[in-house]
Backbone of each chain as ProteinMPNN parsed JSONL, in Angstrom:
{"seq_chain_A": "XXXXXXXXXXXXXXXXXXXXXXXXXXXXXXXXXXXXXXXXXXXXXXXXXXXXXXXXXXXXXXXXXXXXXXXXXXXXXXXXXXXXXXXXXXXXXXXXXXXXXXXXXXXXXXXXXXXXXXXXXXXXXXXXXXXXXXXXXXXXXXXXXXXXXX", "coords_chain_A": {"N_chain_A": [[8.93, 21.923, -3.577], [10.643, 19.427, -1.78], [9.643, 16.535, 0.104], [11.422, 14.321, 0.336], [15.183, 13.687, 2.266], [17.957, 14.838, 0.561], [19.999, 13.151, 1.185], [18.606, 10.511, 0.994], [17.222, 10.905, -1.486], [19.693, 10.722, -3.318], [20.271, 7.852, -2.6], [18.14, 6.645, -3.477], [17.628, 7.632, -6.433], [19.642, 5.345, -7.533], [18.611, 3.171, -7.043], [16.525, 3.263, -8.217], [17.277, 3.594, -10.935], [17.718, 1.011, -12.214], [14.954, 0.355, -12.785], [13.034, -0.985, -15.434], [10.637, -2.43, -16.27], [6.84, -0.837, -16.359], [5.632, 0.709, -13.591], [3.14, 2.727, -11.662], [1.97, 5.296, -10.117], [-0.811, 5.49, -8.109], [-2.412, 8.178, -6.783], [-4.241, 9.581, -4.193], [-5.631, 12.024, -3.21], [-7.454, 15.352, -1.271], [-9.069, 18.095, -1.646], [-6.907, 20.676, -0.761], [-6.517, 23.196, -0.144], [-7.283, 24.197, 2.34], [-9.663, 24.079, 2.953], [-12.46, 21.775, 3.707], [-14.058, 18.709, 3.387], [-16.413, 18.302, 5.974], [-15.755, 15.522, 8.243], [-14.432, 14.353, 6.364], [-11.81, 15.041, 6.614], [-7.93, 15.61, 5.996], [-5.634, 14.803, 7.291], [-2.831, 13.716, 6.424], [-2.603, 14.144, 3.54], [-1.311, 15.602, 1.767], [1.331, 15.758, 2.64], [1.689, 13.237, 1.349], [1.164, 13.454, -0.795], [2.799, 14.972, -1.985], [5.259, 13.293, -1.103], [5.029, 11.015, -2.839], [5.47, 12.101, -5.343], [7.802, 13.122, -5.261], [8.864, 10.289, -5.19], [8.448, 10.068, -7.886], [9.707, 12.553, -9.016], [12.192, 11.73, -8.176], [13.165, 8.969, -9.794], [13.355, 9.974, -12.376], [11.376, 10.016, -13.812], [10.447, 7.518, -14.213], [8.841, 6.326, -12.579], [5.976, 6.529, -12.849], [3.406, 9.157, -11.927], [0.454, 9.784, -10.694], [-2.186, 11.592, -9.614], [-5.13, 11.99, -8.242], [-8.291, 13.811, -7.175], [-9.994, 12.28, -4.4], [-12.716, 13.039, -3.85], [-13.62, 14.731, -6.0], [-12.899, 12.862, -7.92], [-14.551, 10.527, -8.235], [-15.106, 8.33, -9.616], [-12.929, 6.873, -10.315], [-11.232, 6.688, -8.221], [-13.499, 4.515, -7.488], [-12.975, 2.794, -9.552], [-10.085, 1.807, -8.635], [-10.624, 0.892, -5.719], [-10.788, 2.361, -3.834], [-11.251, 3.804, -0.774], [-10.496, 5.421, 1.187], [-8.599, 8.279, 2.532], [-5.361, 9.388, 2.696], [-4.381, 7.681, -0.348], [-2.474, 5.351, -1.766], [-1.993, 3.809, -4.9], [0.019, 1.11, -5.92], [0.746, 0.561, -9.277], [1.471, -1.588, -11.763], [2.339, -3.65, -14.671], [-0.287, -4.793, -14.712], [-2.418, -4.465, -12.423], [-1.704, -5.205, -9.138], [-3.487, -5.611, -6.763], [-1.944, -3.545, -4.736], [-2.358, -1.492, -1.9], [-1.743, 1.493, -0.232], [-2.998, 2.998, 2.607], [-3.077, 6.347, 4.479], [0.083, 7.841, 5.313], [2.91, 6.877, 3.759], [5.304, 6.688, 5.654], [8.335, 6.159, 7.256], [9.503, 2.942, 8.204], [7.421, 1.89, 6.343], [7.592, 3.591, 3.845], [9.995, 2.297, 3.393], [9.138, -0.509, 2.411], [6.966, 0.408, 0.364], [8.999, 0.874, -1.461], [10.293, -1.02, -1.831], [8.18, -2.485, -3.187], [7.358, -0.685, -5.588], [9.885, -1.622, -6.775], [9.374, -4.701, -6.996], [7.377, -4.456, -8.575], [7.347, -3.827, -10.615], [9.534, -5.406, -11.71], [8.384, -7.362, -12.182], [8.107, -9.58, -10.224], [7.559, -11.444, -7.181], [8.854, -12.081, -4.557], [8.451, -14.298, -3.243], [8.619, -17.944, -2.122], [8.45, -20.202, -4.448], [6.631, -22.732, -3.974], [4.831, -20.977, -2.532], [3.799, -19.342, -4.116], [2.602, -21.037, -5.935], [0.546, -22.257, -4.138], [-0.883, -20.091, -4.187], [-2.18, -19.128, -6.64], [-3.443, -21.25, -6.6], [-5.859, -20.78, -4.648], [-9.112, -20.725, -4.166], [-10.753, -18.572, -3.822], [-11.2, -15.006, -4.018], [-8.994, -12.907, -1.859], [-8.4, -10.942, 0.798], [-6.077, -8.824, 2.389], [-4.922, -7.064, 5.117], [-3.011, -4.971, 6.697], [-1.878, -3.311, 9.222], [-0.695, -0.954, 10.611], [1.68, 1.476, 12.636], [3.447, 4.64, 12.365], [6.972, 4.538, 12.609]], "CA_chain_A": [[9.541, 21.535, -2.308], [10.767, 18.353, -1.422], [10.08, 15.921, 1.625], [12.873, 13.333, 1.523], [16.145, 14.388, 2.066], [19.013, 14.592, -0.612], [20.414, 11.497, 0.546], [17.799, 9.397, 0.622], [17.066, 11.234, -2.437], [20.601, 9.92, -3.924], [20.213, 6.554, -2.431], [16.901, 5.959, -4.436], [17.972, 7.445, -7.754], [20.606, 4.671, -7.52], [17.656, 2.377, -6.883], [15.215, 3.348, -9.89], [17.983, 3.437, -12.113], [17.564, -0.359, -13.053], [13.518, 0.356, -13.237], [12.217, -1.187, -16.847], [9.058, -2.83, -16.671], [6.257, 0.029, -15.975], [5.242, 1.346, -12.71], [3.137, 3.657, -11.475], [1.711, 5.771, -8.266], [-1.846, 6.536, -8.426], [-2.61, 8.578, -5.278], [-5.882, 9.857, -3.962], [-5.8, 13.056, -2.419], [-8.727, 16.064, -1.551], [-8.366, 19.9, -1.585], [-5.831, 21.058, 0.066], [-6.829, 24.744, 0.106], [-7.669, 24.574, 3.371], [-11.323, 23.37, 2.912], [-12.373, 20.32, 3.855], [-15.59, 18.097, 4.069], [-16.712, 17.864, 7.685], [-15.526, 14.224, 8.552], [-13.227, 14.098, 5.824], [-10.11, 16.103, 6.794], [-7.284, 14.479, 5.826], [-3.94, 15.399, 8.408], [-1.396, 13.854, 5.794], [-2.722, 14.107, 2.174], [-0.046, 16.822, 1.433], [2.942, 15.33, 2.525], [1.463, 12.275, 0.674], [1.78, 13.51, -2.487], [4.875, 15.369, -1.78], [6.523, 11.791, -1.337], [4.353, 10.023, -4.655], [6.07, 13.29, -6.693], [9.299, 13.123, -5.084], [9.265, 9.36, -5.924], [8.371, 10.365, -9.534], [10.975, 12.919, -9.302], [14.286, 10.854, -8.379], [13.443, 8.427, -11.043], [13.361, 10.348, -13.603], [9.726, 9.634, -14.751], [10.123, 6.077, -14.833], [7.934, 5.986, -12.275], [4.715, 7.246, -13.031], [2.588, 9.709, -10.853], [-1.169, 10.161, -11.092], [-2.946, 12.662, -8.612], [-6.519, 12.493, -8.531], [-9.19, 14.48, -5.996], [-10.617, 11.422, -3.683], [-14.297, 13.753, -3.777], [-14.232, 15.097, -7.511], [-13.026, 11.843, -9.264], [-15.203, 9.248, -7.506], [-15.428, 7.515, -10.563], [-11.317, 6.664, -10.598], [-11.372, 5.887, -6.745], [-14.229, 3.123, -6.349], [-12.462, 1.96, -10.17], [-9.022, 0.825, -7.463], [-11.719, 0.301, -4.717], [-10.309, 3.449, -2.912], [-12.706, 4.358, 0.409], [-10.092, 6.443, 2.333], [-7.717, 9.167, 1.502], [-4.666, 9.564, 1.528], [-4.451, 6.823, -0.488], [-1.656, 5.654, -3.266], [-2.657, 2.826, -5.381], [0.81, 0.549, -6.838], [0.458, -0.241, -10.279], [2.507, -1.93, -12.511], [1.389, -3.813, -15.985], [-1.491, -4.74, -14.44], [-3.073, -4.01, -11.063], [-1.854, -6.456, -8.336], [-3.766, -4.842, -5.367], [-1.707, -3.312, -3.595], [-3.042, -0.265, -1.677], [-1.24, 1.841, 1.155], [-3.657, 3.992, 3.149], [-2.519, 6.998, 5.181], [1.245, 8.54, 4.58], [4.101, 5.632, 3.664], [6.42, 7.146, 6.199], [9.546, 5.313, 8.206], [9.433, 1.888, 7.548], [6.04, 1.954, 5.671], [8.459, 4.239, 2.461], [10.786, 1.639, 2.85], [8.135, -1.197, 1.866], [6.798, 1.091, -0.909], [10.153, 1.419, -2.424], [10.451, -2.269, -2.467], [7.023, -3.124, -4.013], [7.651, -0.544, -6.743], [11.26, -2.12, -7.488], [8.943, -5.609, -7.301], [6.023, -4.429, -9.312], [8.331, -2.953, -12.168], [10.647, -6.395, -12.392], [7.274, -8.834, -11.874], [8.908, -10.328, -9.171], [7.312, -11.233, -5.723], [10.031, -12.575, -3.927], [7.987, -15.438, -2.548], [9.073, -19.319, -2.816], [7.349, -20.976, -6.017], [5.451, -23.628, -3.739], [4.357, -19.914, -2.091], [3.517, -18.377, -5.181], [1.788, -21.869, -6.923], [-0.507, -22.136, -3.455], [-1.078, -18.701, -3.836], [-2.34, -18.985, -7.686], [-4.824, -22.086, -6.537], [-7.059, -19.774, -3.963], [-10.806, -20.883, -4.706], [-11.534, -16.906, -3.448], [-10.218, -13.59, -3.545], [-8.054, -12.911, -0.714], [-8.232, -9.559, 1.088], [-4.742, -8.889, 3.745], [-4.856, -5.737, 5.583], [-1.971, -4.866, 7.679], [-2.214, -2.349, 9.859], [1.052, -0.519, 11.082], [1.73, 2.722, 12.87], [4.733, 5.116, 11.749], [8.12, 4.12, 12.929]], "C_chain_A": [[9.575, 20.021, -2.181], [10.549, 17.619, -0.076], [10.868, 14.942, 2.338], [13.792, 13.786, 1.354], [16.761, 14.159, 0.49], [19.665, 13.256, -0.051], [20.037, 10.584, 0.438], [17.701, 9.752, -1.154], [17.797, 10.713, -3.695], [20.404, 8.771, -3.909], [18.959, 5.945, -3.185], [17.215, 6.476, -5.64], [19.013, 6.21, -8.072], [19.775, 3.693, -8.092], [17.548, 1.921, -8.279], [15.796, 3.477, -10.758], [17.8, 2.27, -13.199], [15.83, 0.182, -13.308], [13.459, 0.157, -14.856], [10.896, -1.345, -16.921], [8.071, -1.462, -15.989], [5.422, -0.189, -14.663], [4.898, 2.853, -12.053], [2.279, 3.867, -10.245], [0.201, 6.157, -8.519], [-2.528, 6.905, -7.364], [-3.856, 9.554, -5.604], [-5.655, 10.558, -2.842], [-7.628, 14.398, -2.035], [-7.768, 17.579, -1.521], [-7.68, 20.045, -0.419], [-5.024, 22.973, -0.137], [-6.779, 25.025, 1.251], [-9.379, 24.201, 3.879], [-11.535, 22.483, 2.93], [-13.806, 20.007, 4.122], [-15.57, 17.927, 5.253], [-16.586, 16.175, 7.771], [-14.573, 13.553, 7.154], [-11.925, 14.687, 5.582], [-8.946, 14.93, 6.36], [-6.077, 14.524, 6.18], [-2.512, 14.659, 7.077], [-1.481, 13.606, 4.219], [-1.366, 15.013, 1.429], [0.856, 15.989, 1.053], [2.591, 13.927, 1.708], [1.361, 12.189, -0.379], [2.72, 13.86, -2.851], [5.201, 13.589, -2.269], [6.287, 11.1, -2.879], [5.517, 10.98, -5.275], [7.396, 13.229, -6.586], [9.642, 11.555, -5.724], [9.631, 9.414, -7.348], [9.469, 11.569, -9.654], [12.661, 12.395, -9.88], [14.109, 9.598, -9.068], [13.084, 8.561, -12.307], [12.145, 10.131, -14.489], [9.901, 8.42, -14.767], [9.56, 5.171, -13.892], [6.664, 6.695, -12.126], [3.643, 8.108, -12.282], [0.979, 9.942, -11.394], [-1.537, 10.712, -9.706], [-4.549, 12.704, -8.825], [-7.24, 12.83, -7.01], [-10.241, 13.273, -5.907], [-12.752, 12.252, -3.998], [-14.509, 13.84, -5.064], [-13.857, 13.771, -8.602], [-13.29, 10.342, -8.826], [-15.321, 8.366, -8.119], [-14.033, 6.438, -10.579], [-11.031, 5.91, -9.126], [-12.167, 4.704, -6.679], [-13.928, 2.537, -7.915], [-11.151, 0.836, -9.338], [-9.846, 0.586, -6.159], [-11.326, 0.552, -3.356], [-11.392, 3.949, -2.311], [-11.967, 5.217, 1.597], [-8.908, 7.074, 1.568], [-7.038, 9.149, 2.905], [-4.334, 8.036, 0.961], [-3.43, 6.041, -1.958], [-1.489, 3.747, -3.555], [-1.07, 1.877, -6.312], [0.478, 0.222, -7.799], [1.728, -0.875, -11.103], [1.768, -2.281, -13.922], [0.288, -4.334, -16.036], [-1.495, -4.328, -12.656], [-2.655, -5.488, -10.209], [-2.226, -5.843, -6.697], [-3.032, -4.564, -4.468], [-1.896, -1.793, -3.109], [-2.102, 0.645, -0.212], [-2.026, 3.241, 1.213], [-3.018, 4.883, 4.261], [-1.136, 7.205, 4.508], [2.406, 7.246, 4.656], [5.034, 6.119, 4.08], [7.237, 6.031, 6.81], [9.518, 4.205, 7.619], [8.878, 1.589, 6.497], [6.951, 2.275, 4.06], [9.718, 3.308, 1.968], [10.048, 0.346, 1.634], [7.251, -0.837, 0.702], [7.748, 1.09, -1.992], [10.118, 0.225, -2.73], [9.062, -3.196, -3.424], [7.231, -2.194, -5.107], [8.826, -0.956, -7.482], [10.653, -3.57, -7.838], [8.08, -5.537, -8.608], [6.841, -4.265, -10.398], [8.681, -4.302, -12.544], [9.466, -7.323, -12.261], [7.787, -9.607, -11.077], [8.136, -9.92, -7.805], [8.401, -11.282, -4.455], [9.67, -14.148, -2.957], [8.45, -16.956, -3.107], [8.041, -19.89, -3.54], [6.503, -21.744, -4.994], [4.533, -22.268, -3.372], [3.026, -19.654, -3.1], [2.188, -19.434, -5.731], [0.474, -22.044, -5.498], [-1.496, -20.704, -3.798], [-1.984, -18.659, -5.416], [-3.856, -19.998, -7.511], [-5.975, -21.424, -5.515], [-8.318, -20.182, -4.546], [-11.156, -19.204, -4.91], [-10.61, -16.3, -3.316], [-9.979, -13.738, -2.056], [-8.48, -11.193, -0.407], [-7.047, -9.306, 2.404], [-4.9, -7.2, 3.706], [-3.817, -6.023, 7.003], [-1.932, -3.647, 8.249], [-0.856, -1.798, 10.828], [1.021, 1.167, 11.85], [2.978, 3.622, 12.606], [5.638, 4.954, 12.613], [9.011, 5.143, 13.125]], "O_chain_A": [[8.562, 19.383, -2.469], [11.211, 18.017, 0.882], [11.098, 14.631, 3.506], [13.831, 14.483, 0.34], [16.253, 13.545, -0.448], [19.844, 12.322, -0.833], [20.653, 9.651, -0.077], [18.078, 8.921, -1.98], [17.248, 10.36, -4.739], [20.29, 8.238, -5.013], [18.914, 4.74, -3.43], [17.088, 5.514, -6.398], [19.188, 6.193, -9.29], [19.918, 3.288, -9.246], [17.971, 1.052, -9.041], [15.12, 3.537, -11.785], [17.742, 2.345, -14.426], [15.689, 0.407, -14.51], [13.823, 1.103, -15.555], [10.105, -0.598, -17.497], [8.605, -0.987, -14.987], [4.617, -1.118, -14.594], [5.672, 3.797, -11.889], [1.912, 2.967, -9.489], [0.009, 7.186, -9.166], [-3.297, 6.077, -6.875], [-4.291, 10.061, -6.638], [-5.497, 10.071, -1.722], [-8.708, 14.158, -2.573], [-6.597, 17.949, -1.436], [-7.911, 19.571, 0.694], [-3.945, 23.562, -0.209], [-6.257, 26.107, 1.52], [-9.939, 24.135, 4.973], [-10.883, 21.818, 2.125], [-14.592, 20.674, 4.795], [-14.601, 17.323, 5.713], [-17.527, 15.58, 7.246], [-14.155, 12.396, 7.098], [-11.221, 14.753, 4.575], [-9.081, 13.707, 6.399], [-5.269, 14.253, 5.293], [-1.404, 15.188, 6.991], [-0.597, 12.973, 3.642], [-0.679, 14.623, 0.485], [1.211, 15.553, -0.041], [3.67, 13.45, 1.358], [1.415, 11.156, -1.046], [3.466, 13.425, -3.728], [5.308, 12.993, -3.341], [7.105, 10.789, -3.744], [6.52, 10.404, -5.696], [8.151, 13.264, -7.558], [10.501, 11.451, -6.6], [10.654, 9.014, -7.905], [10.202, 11.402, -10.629], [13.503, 12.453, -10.777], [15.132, 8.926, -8.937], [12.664, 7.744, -13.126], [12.11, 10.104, -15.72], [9.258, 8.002, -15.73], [9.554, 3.941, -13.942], [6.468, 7.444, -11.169], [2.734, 7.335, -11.98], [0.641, 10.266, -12.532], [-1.088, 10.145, -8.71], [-5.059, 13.506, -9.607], [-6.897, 12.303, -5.951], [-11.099, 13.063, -6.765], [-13.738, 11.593, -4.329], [-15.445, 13.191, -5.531], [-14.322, 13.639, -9.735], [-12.591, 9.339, -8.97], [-15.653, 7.335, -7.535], [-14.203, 5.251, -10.86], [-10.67, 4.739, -9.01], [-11.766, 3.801, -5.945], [-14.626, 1.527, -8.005], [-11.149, -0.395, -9.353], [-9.275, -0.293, -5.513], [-11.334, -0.119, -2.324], [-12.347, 4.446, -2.91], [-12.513, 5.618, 2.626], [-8.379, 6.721, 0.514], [-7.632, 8.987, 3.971], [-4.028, 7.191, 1.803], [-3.802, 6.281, -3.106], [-1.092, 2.831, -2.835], [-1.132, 2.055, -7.529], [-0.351, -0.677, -7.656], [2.883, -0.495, -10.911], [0.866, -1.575, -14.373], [-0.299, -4.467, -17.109], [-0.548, -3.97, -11.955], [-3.112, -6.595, -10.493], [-1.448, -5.69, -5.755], [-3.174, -5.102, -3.37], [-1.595, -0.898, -3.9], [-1.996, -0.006, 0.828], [-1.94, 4.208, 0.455], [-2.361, 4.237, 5.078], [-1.005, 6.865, 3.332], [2.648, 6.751, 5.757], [5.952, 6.238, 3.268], [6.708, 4.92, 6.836], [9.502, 4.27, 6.39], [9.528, 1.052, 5.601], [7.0, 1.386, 3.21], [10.301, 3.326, 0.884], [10.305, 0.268, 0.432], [6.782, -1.768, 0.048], [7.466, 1.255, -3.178], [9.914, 0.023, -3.927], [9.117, -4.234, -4.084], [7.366, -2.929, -6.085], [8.893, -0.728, -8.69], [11.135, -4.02, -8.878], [8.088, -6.383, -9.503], [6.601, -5.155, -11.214], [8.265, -4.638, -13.653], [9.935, -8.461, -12.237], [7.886, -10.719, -11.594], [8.0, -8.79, -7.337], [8.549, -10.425, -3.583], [10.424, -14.82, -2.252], [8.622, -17.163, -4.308], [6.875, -19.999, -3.163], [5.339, -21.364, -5.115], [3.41, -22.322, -3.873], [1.809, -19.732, -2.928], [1.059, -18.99, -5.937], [-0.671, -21.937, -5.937], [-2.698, -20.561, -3.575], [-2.796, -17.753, -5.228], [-4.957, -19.748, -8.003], [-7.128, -21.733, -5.816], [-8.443, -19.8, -5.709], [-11.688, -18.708, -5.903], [-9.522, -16.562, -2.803], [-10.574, -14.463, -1.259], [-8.802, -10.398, -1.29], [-7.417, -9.76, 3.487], [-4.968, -6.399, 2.774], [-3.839, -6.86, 7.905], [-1.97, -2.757, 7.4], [-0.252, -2.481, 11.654], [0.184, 1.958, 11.415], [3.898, 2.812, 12.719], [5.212, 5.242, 13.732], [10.174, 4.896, 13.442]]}, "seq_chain_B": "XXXXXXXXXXXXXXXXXXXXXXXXXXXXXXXXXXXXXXXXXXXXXXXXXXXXXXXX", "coords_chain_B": {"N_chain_B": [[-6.426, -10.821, -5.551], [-6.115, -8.706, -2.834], [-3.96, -6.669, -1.329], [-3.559, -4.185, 1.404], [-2.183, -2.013, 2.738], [-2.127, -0.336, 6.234], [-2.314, 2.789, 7.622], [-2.574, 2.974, 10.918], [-2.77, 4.859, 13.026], [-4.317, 7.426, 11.417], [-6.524, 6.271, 10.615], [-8.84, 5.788, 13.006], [-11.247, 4.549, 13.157], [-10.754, 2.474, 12.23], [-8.668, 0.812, 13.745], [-10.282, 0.584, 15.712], [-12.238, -1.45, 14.688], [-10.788, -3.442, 13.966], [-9.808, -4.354, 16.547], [-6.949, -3.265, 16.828], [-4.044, -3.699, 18.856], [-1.468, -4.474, 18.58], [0.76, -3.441, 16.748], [3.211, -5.084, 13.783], [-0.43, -5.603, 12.932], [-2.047, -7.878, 11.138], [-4.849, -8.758, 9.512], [-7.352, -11.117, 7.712], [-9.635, -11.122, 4.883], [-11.207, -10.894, 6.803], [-11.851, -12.678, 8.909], [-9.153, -14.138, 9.709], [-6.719, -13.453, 12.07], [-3.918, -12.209, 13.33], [-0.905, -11.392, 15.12], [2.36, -9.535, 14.964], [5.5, -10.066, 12.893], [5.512, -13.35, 11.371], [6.911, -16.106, 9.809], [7.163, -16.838, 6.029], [5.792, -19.645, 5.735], [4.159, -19.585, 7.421], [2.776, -17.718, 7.383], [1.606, -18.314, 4.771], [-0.338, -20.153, 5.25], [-2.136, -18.785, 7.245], [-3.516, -17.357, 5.407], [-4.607, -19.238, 3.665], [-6.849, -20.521, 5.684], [-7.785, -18.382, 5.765], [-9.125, -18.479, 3.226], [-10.653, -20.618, 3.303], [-9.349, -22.934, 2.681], [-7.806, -24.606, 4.429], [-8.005, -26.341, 7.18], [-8.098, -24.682, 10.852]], "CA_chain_B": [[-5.96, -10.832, -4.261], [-5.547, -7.391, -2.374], [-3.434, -6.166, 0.047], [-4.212, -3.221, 1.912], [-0.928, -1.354, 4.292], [-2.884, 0.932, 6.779], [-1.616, 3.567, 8.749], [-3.943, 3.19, 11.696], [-2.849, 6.171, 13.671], [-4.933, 8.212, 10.629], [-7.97, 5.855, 10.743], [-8.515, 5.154, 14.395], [-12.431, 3.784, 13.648], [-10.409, 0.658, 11.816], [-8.136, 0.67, 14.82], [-10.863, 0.092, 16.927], [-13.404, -2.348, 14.245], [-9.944, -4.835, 13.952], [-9.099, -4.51, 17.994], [-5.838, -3.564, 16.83], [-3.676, -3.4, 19.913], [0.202, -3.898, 18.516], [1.711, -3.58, 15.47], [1.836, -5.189, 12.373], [-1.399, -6.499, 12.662], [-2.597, -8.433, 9.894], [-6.303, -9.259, 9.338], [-7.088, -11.814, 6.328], [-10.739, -11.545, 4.87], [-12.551, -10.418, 8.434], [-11.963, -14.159, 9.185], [-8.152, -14.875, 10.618], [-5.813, -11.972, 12.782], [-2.384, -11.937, 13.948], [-0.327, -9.912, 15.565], [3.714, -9.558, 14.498], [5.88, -10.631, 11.682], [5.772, -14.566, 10.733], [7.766, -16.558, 8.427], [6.464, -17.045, 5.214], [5.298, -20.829, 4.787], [3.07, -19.581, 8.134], [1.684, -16.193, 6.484], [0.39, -18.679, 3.43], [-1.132, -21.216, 6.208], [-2.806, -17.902, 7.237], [-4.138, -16.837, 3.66], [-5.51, -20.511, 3.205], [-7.197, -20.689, 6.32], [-8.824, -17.593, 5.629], [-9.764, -18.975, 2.243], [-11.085, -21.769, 3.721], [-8.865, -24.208, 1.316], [-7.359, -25.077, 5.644], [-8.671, -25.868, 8.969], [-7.862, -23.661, 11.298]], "C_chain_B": [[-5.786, -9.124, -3.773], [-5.008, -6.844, -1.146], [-3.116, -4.514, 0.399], [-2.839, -2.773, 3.232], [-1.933, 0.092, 4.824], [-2.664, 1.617, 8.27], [-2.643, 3.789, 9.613], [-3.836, 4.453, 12.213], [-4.241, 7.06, 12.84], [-6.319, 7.466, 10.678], [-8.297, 4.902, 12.039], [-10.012, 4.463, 14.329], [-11.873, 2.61, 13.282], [-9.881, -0.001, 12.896], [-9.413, -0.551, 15.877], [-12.132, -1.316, 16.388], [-12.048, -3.66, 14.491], [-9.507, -5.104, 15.395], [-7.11, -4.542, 17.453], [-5.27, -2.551, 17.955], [-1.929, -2.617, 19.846], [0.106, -3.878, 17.246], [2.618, -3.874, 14.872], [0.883, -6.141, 13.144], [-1.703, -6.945, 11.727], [-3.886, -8.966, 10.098], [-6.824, -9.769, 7.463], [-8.902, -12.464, 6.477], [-11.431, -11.694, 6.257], [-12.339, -11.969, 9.117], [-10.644, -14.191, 10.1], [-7.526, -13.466, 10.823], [-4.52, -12.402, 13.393], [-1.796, -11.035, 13.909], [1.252, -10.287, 15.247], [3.863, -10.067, 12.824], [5.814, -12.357, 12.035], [6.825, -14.816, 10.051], [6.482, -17.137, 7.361], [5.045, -18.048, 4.915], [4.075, -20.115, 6.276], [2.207, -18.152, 7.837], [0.798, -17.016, 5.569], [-0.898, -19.263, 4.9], [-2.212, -20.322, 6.441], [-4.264, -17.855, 6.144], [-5.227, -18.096, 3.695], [-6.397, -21.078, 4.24], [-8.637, -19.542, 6.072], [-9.435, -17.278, 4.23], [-10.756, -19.624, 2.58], [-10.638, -23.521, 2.844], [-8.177, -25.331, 3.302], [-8.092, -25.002, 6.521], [-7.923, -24.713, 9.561], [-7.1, -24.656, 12.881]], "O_chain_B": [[-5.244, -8.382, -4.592], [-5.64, -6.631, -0.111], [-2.48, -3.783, -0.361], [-2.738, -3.243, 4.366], [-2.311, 1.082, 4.197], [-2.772, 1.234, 9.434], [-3.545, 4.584, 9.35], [-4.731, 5.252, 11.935], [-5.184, 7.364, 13.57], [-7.295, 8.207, 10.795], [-8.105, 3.689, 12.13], [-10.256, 3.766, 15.314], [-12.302, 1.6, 13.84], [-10.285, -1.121, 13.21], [-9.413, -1.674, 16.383], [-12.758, -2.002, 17.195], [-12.316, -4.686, 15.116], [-8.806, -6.106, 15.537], [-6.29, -5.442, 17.632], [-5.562, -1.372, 18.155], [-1.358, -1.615, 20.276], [-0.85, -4.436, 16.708], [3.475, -3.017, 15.086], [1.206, -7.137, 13.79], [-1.651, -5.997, 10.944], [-3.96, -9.758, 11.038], [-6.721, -9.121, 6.421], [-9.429, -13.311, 7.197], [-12.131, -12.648, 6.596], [-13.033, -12.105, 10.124], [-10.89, -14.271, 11.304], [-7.69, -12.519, 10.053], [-4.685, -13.333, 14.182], [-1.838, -10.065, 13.151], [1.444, -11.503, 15.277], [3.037, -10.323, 11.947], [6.146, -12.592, 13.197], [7.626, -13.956, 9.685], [5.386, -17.626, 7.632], [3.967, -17.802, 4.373], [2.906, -20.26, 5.917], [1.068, -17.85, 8.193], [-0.397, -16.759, 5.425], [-1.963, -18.765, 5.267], [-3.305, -20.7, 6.018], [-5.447, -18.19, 6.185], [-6.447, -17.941, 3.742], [-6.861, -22.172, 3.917], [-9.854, -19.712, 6.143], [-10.059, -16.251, 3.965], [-11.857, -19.252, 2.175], [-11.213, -24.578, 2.583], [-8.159, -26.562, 3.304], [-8.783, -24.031, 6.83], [-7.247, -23.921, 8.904], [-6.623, -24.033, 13.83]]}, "name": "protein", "num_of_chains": 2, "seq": "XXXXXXXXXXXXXXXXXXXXXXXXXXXXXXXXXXXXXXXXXXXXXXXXXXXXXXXXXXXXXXXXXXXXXXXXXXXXXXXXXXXXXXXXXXXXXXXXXXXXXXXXXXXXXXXXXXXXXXXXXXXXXXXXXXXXXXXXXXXXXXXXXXXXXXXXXXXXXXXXXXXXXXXXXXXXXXXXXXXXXXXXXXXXXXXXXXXXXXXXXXXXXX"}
């Protein structure tokens, strides 16, 4: 089953057509039997892999899906320095932290689509003085943006 | 560097540790907060503030 339509569905195979450089999804879900840890329910893990799979659907594999259980592969989670589910980890040819917690709906799926079309081409889109401040940082940086669905 | 998009609705204790009121909020290293979109050269100003490479 799918959860975005067919024409979004069209309008992003269009997309991921150009996709070369490698990108991939690595999302952090729990059971979804119906069983749940007491204080870790998780209201949109589902449809949150739905979308990862559907991504990895409409481009043809050439963007990568990974599924792992947030509880049974604790080892894989606190490796991306994953502490909440649902949770889907951008990668590209290396790791450039970027993390989106909860379901990448409305706007949120748009901003996903464009960091995997970034992450793939190595391209930020930021202006070079941006980018060369951005490279001198004494310290890690941590940006959390906090958004509600649209 | 890591950046973190978080659907507060789903985690309402962050909601309530960042006082987030509107949305986007942005919070940079527990240190600097704003609320809306910016333009760029004032998102870095941000970043480097909450480096500490800027005053504030």
């Amino acid at each position: 089953m799918r959860l975005i339509s067919e024409r979004d569905a069209a309008t992003l195979r269009k997309r991921f057509a150009d996709l070369t450089g490698p990108v991939k999804l690595v999302m952090f879900t729990q059971s979804e039997s119906g069983l749940s840890v007491p204080g870790h329910e998780c209201a949109y893990c589902r449809e949150t892999r739905m979308l990862v799979e559907d991504l990895g659907e409409v481009s043809d594999g050439r963007i990568g899906v990974e599924v792992h259980d947030f509880i049974l592969d604790r080892e894989e989670a606190s490796r991306y320095g994953v502490e909440r589910i649902p949770a889907v980890v951008v990668l590209g040819e290396r790791d450039h932290g970027i993390r989106y917690y909860g379901i990448p709906a409305g706007y949120e799926f748009a901003s996903l689509v464009e960091d995997i079309l970034d992450v793939s081409a190595q391209k930020s889109g930021l202006r070079p003085e941006t980018a060369a401040a951005l490279r001198a940082l004494p310290r890690d940086v941590h940006i959390q943006v906090f958004v509600t669905p649209t | 560097m890591r950046a973190d998009v978080v659907e507060v609705s789903e985690f309402p204790h962050l909601a309530q540790r960042y006082h987030v009121f509107g949305v986007p909020k942005v919070v940079i290293n527990e240190r600097v907060q704003f609320e809306g979109a910016v333009p760029e050269k004032m998102f870095l100003s941000y970043v480097l503030q909450a480096a500490g490479v800027e005053e504030s």
